[in-house]
N, CA and C atoms as an extended XYZ file, in Angstrom:
222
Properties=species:S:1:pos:R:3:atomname:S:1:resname:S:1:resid:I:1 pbc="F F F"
N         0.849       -1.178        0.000 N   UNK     1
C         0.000        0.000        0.000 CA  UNK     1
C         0.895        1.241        0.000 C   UNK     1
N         0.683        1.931       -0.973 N   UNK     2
C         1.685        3.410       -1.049 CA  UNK     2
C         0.871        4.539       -0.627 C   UNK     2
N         1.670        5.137        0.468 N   UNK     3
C         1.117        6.479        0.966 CA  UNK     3
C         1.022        7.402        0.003 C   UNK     3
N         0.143        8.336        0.091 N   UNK     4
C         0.880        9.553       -0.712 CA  UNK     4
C         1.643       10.695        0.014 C   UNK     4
N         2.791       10.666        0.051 N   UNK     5
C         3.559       11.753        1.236 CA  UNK     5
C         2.474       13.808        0.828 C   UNK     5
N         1.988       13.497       -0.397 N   UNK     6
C         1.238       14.856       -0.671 CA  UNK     6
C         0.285       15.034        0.820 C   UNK     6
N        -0.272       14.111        0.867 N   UNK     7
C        -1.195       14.223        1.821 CA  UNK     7
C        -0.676       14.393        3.256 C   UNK     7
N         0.487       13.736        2.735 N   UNK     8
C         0.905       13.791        4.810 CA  UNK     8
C         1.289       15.141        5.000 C   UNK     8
N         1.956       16.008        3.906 N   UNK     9
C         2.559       17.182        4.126 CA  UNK     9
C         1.425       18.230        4.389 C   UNK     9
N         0.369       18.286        3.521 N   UNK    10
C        -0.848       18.648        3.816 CA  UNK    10
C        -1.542       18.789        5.285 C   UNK    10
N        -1.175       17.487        5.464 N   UNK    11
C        -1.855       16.862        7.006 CA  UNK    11
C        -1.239       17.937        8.060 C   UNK    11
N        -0.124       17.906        7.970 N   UNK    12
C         1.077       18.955        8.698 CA  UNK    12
C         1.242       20.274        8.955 C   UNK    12
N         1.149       20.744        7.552 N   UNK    13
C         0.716       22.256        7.213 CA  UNK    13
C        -0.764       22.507        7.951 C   UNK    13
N        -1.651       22.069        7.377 N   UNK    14
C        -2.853       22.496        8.232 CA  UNK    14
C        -3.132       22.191        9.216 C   UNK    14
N        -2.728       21.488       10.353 N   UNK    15
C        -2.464       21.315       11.547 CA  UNK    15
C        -2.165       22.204       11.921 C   UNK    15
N        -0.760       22.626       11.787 N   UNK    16
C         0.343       23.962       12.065 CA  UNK    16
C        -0.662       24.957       12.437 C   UNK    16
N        -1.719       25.394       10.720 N   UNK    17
C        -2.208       26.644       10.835 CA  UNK    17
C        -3.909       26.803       11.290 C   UNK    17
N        -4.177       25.478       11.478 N   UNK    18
C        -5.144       25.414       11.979 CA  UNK    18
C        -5.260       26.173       13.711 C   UNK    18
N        -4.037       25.700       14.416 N   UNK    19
C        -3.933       25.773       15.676 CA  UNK    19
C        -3.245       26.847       15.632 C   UNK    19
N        -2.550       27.774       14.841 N   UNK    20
C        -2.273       29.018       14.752 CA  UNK    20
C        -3.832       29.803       14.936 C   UNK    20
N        -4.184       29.543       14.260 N   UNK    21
C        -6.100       30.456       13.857 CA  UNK    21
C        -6.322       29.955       15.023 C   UNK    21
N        -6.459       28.937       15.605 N   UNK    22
C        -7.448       29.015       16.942 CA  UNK    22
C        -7.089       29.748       17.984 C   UNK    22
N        -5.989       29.638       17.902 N   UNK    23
C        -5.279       30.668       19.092 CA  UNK    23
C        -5.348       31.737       18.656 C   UNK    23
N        -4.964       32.246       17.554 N   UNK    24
C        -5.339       33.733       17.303 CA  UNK    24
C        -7.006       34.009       17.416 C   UNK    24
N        -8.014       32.794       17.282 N   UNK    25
C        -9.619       33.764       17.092 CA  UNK    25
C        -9.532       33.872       18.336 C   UNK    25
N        -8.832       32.747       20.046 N   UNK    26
C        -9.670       32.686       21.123 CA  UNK    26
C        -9.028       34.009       21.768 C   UNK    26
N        -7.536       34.742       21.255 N   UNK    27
C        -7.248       35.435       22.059 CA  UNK    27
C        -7.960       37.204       21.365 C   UNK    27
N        -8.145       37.015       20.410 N   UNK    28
C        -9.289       38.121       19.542 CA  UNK    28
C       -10.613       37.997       20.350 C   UNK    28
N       -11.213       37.030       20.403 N   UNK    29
C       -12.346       36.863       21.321 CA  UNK    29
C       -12.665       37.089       22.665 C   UNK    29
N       -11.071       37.127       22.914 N   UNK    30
C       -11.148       37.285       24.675 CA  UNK    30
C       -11.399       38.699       25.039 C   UNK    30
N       -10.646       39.339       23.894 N   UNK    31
C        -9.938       40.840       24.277 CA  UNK    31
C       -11.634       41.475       23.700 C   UNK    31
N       -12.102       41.013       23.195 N   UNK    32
C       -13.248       41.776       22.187 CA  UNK    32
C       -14.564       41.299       22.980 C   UNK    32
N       -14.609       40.320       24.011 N   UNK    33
C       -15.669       39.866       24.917 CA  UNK    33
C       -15.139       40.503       26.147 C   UNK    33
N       -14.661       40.599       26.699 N   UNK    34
C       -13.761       41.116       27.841 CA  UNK    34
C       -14.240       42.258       28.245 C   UNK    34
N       -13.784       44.045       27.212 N   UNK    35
C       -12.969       44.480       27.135 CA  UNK    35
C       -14.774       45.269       27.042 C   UNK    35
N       -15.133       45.927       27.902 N   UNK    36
C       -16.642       46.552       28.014 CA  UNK    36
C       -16.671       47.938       26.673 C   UNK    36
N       -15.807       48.513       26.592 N   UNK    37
C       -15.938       49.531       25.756 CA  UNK    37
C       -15.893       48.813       23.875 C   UNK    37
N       -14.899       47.556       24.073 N   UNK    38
C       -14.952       47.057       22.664 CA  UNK    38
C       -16.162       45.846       22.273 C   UNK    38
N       -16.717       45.775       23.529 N   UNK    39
C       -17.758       44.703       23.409 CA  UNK    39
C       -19.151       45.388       23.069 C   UNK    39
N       -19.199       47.171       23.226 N   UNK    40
C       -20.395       47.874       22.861 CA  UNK    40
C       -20.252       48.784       22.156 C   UNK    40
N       -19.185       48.385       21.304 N   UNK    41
C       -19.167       49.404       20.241 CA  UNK    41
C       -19.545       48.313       18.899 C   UNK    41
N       -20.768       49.213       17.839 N   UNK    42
C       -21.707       48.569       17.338 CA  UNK    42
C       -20.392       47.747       16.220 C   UNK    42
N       -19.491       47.990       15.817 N   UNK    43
C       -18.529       47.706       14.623 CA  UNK    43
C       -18.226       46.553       14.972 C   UNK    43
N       -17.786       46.026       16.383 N   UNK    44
C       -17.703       45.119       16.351 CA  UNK    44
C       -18.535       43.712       16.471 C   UNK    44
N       -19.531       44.393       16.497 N   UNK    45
C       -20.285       43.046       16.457 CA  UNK    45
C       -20.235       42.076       15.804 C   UNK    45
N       -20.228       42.858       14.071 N   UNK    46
C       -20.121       41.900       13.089 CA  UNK    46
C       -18.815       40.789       13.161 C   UNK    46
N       -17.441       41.331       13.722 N   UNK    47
C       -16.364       40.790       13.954 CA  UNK    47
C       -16.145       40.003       15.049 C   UNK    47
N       -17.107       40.291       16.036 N   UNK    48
C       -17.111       38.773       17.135 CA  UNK    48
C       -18.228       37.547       16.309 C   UNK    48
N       -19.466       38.315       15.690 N   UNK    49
C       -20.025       37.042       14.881 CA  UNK    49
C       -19.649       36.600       14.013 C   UNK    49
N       -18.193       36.898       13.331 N   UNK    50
C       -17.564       36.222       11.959 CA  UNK    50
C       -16.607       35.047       12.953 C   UNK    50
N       -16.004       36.014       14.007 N   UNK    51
C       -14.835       35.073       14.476 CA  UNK    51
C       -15.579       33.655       15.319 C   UNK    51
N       -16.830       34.112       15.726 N   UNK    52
C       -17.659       32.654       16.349 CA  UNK    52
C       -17.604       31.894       14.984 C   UNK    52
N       -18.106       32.275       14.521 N   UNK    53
C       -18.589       31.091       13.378 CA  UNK    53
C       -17.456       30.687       12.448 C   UNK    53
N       -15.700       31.489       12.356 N   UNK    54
C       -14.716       30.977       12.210 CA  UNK    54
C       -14.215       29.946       13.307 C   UNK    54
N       -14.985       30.175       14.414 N   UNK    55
C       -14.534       28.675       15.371 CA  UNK    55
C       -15.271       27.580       15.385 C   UNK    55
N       -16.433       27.962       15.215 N   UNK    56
C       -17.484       26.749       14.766 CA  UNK    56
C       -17.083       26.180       13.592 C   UNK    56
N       -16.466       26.508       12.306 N   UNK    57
C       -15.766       25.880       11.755 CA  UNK    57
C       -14.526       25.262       11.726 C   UNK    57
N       -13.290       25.819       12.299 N   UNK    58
C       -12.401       25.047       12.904 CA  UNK    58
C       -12.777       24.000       13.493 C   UNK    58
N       -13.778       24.129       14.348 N   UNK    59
C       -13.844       22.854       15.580 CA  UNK    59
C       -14.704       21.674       15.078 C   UNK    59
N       -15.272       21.977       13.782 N   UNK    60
C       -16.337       21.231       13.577 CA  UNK    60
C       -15.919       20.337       12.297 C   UNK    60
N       -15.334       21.572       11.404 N   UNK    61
C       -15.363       21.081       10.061 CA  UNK    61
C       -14.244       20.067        9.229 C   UNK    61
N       -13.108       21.090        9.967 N   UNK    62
C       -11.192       20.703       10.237 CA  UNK    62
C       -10.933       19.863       10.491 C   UNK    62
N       -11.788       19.092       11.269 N   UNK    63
C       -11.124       17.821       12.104 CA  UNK    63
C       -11.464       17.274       10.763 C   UNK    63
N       -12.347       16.476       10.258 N   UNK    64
C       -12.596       16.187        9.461 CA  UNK    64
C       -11.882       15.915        7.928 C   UNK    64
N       -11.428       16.808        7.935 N   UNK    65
C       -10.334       17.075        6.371 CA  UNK    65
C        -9.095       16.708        7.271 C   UNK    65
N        -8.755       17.061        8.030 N   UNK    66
C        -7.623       16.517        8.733 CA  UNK    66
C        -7.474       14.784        8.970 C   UNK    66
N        -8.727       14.273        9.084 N   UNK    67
C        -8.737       12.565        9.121 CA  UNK    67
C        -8.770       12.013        7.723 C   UNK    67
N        -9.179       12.502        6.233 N   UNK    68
C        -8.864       12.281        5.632 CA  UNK    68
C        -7.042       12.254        4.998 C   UNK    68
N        -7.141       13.398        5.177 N   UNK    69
C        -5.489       13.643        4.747 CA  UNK    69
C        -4.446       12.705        5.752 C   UNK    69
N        -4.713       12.099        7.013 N   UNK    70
C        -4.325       11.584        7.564 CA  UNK    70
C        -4.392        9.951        7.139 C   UNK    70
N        -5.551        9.601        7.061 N   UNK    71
C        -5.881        8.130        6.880 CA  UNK    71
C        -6.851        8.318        5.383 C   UNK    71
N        -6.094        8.590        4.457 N   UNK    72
C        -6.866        8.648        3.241 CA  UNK    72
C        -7.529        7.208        2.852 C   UNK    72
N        -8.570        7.018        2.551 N   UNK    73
C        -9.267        6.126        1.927 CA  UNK    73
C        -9.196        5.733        0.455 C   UNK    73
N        -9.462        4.864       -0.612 N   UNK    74
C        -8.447        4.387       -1.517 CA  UNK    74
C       -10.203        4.025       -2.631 C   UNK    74
């Protein structure tokens, strides 16, 4: 059975930057939920509801493409 090393490198890379982005949305989220003057100013609203639903996809969707590229199916 031959791997394809494409996929493993893949697998790797988006790992890397997957868990880069999560750490960057949770510490964006913290400072922007936190932070009373940036949590009621109307501009950001739209930018805490993009960055939720950029984590609802990380957490939901990622894993997913990540188990393929990992254990590809044939």
């Amino acid at each position: 059975m031959a791997f394809d090393f494409n996929l493993l490198y893949r697998f790797w890379f988006l790992i890397i930057l997957t868990t880069l982005s999560i750490l960057c949305t949770g510490f964006v989220l913290y400072h922007l939920l936190f932070d009373r003057i940036l949590r009621q100013a109307m501009n950001n609203h739209v930018i805490i509801i993009l960055l939720i639903l950029n984590f609802l996809i990380e957490a939901i969707d990622i894993p997913f493409i990540l188990r393929f590229y990992r254990f590809p199916t044939t």
